[in-house]
DSSP file (Angstrom, degrees, kcal/mol; ACC not computed):
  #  RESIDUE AA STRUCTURE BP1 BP2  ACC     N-H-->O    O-->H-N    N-H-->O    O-->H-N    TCO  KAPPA ALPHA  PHI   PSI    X-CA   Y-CA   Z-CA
    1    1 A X              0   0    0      0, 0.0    11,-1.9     0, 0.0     2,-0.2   0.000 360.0 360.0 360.0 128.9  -16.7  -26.9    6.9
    2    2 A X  E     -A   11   0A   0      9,-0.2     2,-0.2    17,-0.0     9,-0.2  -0.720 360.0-166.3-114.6 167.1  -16.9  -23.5    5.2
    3    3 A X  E     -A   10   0A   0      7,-1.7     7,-2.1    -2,-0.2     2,-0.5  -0.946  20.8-162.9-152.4 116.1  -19.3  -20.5    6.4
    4    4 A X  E     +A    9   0A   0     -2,-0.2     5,-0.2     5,-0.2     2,-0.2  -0.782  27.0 170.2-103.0 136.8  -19.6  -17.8    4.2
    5    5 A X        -     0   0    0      3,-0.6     5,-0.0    -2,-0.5    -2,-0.0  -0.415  55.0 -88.0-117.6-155.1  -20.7  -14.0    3.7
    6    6 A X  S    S+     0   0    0     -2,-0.2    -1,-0.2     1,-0.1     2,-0.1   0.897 125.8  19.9 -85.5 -56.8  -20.2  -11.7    0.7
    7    7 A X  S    S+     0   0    0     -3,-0.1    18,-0.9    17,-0.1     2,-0.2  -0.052 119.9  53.6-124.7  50.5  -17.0  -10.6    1.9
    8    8 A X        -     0   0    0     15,-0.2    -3,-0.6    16,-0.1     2,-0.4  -0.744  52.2-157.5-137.1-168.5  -15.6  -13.2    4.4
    9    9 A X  E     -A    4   0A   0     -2,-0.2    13,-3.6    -5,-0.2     2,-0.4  -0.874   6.8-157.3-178.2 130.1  -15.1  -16.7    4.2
   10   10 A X  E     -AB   3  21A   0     -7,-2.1    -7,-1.7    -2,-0.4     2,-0.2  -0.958  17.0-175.5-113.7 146.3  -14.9  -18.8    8.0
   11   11 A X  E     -AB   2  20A   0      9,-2.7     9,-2.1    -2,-0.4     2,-0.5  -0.890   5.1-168.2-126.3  99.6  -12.9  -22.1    6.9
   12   12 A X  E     - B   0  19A   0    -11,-1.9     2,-0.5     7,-0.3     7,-0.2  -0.748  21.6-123.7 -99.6 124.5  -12.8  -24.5   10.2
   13   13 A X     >  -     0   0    0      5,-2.7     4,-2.2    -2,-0.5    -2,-0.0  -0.636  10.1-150.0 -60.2 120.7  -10.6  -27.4   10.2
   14   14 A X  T  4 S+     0   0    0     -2,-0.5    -1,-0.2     2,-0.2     5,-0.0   0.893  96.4  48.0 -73.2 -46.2  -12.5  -30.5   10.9
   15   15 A X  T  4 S+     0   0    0      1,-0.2    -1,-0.1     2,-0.1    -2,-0.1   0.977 127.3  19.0 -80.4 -61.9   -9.5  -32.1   12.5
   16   16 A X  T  4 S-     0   0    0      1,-0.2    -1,-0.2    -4,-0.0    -2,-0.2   0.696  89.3-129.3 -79.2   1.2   -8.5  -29.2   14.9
   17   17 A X     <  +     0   0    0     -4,-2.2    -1,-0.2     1,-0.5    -3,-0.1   0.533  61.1 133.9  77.2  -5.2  -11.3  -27.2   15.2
   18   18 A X        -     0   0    0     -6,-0.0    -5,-2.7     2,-0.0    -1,-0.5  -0.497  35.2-165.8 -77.0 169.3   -9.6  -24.2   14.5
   19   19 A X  E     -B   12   0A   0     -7,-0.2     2,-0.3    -3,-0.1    -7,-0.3  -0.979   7.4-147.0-141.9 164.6  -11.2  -21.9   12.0
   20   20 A X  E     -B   11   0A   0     -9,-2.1    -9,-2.7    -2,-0.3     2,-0.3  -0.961  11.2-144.4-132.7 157.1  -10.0  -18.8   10.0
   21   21 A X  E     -B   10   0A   0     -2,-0.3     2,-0.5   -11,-0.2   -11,-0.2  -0.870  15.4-161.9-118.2 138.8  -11.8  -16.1    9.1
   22   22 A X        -     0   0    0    -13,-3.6     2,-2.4    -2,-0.3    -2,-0.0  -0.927   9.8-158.8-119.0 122.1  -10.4  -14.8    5.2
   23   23 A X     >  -     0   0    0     -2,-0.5     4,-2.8     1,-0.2   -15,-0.2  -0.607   2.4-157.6 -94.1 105.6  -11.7  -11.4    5.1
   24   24 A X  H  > S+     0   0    0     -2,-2.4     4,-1.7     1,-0.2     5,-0.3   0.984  89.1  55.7 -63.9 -49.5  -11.7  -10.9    1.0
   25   25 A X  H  > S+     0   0    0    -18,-0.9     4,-2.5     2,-0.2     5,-0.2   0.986 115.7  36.5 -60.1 -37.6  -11.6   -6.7    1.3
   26   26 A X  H  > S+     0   0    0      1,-0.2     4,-3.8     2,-0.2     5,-0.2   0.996 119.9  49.3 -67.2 -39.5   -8.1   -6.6    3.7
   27   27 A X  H  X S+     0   0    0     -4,-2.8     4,-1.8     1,-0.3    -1,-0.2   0.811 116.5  43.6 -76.2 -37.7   -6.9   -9.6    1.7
   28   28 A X  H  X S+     0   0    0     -4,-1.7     4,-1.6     2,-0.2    -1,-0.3   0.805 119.5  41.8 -31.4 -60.8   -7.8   -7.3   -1.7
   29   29 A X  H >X S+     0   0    0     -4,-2.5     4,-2.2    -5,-0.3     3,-1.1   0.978 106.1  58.7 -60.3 -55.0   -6.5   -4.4   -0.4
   30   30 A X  H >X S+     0   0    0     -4,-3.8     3,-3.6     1,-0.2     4,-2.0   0.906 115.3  41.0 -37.7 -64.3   -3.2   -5.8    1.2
   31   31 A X  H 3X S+     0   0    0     -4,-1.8     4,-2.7     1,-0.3    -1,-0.2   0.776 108.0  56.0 -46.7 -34.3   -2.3   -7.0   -2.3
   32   32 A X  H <X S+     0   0    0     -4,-1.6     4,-1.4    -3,-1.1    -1,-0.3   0.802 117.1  38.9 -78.3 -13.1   -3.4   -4.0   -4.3
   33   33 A X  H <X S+     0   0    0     -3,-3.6     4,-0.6    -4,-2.2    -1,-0.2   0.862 118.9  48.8 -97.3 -19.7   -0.9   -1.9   -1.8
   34   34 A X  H >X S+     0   0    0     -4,-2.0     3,-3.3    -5,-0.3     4,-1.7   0.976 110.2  54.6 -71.3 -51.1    2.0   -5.0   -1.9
   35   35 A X  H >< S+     0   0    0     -4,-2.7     3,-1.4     1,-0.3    -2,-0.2   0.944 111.7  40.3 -18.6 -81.0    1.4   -4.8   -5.7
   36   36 A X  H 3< S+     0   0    0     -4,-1.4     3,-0.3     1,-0.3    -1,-0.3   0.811 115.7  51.2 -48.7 -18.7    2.2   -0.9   -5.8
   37   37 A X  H << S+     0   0    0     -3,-3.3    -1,-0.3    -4,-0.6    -2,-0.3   0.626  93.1  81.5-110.0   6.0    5.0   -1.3   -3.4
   38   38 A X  S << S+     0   0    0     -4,-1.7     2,-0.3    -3,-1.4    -1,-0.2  -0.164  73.1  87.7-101.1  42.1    6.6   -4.2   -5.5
   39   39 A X  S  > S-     0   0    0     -3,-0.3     4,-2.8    -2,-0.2     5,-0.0  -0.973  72.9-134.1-130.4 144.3    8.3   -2.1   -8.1
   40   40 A X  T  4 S+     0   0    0     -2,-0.3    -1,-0.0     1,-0.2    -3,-0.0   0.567 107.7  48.6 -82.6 -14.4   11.8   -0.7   -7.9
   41   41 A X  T >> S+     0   0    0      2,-0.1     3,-1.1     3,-0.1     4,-0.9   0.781 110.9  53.0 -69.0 -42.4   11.1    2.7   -9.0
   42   42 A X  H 3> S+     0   0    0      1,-0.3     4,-1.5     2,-0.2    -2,-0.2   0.894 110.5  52.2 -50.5 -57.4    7.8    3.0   -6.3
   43   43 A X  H 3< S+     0   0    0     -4,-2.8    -1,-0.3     2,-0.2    -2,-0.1   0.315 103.3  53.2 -80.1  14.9   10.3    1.9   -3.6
   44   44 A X  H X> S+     0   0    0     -3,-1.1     4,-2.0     3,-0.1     3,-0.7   0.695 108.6  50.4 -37.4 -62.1   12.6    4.6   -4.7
   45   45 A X  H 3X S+     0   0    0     -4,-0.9     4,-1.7     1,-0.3    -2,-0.2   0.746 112.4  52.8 -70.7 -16.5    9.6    7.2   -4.3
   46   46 A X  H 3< S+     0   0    0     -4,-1.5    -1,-0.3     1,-0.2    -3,-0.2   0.563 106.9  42.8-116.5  19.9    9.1    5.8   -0.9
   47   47 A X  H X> S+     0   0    0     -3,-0.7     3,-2.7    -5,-0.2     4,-1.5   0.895 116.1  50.8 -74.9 -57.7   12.3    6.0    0.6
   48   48 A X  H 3X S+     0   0    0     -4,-2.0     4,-1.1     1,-0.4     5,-0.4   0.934 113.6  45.9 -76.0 -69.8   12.9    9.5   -0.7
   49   49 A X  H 3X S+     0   0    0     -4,-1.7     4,-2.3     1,-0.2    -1,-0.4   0.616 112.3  46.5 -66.7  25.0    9.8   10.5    0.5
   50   50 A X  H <4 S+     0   0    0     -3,-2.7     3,-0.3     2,-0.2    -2,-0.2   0.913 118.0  47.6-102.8 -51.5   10.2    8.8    4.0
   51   51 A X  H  < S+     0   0    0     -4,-1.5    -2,-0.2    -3,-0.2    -1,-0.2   0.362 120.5  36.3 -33.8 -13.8   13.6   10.4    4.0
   52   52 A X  H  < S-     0   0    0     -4,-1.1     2,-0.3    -5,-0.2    -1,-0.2   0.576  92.6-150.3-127.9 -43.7   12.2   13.8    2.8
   53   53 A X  S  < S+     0   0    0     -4,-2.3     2,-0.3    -5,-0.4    -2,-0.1  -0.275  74.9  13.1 101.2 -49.8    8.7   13.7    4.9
   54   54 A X  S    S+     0   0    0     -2,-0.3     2,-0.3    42,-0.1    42,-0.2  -0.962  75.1 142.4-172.5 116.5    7.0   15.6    2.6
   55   55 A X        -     0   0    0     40,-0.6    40,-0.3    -2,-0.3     2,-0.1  -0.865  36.6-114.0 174.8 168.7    7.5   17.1   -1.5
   56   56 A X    >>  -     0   0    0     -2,-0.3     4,-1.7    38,-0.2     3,-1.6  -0.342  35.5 -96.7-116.4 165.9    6.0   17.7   -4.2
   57   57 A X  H >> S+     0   0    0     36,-0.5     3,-1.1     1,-0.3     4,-0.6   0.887 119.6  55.1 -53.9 -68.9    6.4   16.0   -8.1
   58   58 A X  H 3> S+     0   0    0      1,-0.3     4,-0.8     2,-0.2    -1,-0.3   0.814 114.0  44.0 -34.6 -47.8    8.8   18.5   -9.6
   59   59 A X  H <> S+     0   0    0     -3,-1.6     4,-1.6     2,-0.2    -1,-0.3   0.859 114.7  49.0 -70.1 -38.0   11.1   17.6   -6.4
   60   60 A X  H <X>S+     0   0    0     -4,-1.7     4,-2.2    -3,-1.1     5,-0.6   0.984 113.9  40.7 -50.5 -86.2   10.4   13.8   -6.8
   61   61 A X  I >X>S+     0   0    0     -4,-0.6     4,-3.6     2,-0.2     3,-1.5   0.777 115.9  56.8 -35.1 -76.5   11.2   13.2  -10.7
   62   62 A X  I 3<5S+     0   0    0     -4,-0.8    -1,-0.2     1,-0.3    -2,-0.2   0.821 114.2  42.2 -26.0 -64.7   14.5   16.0  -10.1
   63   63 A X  I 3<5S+     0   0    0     -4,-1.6    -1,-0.3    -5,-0.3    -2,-0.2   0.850 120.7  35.5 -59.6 -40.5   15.6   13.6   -7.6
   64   64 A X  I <<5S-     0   0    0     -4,-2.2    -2,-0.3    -3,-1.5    -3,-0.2   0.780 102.8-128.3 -62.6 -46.3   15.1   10.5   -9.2
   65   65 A X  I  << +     0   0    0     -4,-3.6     2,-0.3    -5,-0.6    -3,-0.2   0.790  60.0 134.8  71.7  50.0   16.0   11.7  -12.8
   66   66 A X      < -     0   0    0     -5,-1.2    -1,-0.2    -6,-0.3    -2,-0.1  -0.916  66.3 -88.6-129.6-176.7   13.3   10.7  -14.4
   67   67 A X     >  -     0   0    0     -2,-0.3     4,-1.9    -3,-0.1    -6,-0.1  -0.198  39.7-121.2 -92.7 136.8   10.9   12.1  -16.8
   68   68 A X  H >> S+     0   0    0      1,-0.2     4,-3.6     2,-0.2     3,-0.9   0.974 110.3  48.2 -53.8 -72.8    7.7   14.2  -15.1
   69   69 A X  H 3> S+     0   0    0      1,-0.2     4,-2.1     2,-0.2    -1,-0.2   0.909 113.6  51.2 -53.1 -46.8    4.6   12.2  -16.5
   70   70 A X  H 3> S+     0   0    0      1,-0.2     4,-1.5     2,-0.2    -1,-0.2   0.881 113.1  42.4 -66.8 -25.6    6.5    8.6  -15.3
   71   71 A X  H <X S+     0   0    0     -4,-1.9     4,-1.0    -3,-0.9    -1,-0.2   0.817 116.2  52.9 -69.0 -44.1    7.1   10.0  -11.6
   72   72 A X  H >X S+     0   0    0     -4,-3.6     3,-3.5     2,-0.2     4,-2.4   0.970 113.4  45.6 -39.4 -80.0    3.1   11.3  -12.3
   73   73 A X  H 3X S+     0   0    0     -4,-2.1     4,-0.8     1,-0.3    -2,-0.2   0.769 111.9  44.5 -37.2 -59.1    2.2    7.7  -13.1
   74   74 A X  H 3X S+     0   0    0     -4,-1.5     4,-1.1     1,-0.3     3,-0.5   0.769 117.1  48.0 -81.4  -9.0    4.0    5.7  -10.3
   75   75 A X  H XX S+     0   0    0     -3,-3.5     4,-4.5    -4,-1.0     3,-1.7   0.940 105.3  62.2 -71.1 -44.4    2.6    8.4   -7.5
   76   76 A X  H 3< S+     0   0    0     -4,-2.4    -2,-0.2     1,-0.2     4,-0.2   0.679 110.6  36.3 -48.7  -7.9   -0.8    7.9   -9.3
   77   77 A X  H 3X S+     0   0    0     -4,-0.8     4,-1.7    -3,-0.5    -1,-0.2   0.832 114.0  54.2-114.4 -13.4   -0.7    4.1   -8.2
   78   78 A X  H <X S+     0   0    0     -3,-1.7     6,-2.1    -4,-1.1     4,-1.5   0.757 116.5  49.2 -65.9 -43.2    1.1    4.7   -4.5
   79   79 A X  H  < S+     0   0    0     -4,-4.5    -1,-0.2    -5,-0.2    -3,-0.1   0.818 108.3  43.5 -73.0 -17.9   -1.9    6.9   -4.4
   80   80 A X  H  4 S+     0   0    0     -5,-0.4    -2,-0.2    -4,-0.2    -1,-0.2   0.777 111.6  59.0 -89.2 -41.5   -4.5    4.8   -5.4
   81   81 A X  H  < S-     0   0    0     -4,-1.7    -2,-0.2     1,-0.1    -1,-0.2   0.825 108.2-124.3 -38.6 -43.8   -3.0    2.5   -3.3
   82   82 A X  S  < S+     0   0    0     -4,-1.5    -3,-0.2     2,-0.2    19,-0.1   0.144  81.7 112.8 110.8  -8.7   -3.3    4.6   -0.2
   83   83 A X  S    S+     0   0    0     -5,-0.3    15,-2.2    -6,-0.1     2,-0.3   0.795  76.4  39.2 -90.8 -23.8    0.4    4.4    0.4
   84   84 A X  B    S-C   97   0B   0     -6,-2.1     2,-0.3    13,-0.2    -2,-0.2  -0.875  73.5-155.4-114.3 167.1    1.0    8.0   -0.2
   85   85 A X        -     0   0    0     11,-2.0     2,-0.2    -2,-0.3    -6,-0.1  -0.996  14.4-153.7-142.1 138.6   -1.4   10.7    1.0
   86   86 A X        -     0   0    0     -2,-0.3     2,-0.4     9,-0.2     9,-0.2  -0.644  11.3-175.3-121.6 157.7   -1.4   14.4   -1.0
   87   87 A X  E     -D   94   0C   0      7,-0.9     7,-1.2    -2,-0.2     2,-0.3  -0.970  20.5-125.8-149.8 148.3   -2.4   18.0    0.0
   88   88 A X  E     -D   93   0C   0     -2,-0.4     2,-0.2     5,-0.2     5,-0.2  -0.893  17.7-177.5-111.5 148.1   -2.6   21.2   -1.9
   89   89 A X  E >   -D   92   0C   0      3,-1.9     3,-2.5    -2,-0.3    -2,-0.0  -0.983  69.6 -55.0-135.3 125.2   -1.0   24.0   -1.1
   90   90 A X  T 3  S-     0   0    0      1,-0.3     0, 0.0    -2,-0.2     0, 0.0  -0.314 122.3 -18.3  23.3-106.0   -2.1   26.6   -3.8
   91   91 A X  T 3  S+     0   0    0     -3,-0.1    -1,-0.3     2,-0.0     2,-0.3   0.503 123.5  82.0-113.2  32.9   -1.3   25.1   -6.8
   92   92 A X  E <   -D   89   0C   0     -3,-2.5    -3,-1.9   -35,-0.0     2,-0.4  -0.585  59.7-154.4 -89.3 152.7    1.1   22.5   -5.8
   93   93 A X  E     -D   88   0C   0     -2,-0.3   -36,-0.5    -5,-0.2    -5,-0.2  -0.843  16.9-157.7-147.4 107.1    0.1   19.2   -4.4
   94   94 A X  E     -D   87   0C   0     -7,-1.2    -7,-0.9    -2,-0.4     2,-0.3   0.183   2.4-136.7 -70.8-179.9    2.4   17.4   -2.2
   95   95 A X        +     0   0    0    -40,-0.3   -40,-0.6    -9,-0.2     2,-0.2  -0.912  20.0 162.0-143.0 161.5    3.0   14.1   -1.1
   96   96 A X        -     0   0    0     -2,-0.3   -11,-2.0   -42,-0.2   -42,-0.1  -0.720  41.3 -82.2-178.4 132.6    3.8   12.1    1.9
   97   97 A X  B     -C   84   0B   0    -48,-0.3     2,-0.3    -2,-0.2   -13,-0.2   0.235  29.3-124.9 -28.9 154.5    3.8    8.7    3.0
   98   98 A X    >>  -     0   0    0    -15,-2.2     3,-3.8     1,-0.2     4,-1.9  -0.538  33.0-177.4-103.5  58.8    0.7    6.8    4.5
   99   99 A X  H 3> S+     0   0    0     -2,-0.3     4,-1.7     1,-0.3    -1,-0.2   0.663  79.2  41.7 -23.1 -50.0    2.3    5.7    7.9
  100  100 A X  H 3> S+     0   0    0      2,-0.2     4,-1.9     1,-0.2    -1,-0.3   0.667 109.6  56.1 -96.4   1.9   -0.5    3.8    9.1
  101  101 A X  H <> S+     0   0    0     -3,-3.8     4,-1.8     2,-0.2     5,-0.4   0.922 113.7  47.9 -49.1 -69.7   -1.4    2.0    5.7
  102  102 A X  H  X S+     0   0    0     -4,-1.9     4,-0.8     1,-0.3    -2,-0.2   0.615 112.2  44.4 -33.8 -42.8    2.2    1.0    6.0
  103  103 A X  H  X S+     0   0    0     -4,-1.7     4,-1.1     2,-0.2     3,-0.3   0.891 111.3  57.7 -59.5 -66.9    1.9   -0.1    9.5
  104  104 A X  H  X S+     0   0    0     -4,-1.9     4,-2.1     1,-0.2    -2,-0.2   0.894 110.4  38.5 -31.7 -65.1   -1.3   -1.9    8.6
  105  105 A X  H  X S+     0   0    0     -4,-1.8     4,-2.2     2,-0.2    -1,-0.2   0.769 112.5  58.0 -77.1 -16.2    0.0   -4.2    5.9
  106  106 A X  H >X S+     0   0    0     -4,-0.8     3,-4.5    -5,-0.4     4,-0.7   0.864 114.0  37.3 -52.1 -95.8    3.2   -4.9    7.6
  107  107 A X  H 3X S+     0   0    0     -4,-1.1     4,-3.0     1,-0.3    -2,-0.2   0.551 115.7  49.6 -25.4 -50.0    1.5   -6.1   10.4
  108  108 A X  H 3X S+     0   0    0     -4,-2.1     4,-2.0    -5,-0.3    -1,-0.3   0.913 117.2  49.2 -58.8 -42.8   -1.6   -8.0    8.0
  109  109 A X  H <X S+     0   0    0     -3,-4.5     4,-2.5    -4,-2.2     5,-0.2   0.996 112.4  49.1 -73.6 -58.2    2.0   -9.7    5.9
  110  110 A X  H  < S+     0   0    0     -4,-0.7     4,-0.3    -5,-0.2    -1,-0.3   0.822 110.3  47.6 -52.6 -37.5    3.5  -10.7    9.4
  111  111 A X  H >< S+     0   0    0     -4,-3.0     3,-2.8    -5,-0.3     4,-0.3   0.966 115.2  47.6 -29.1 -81.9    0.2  -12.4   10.5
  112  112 A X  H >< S+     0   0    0     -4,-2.0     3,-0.8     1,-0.3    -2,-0.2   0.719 114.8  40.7 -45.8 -63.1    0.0  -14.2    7.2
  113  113 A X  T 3< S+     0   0    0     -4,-2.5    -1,-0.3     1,-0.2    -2,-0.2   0.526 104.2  71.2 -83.0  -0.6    3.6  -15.6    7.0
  114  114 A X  T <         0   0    0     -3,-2.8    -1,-0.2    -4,-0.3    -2,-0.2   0.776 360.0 360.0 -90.2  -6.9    3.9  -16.6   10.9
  115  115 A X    <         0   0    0     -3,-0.8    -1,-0.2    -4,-0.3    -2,-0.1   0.497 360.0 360.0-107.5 360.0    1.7  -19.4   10.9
């Protein structure tokens, strides 16, 4: 027996009576932020910057050795992600992890795989 909205889905088990509720925006988001974090150059940028706290692209790319516009690119999808979160400071614009994203999809991935 299914029960549906626009963006949930209740799925009840006939034989046990459980049901689960699949909520399609977390399940959308978690993936679009495991997605960003499942490249080896993006888990570079986010060890340095959990190791660093806080810096800006000229500091990233320098550290990595990589080329300006590719370091641009992979923030631009950690950002889009939510997983990093940016501030300007005149005309520099820093970077810094998004602790409680992180926290969030850990937590969402451990749900998911315990059962």
């Amino acid at each position: 027996m299914e029960t549906t909205t626009s963006n949930s889905l209740v799925i009840v088990n006939d034989q046990t009576k459980e049901s689960t509720k699949l909520d399609f925006v977390a399940i959308k988001s978690a993936a679009m932020t495991l997605r960003a974090i499942n490249h080896k150059l993006r888990q570079q940028i986010v060890k340095l910057l959990d190791g660093n706290k806080r810096m800006n692209v000229t500091d990233i790319y320098v550290k990595l050795r990589l080329e300006q516009s590719v370091a641009s690119q992979h923030l631009a999808i950690l950002r889009r992600a939510n997983i990093v979160i940016t501030d300007r400071d005149g005309k520099f614009i820093h970077y810094k992890l998004n602790y409680e994203k992180l926290n969030d999809v850990s937590k969402f991935v451990a749900d998911l795989v315990k059962k």
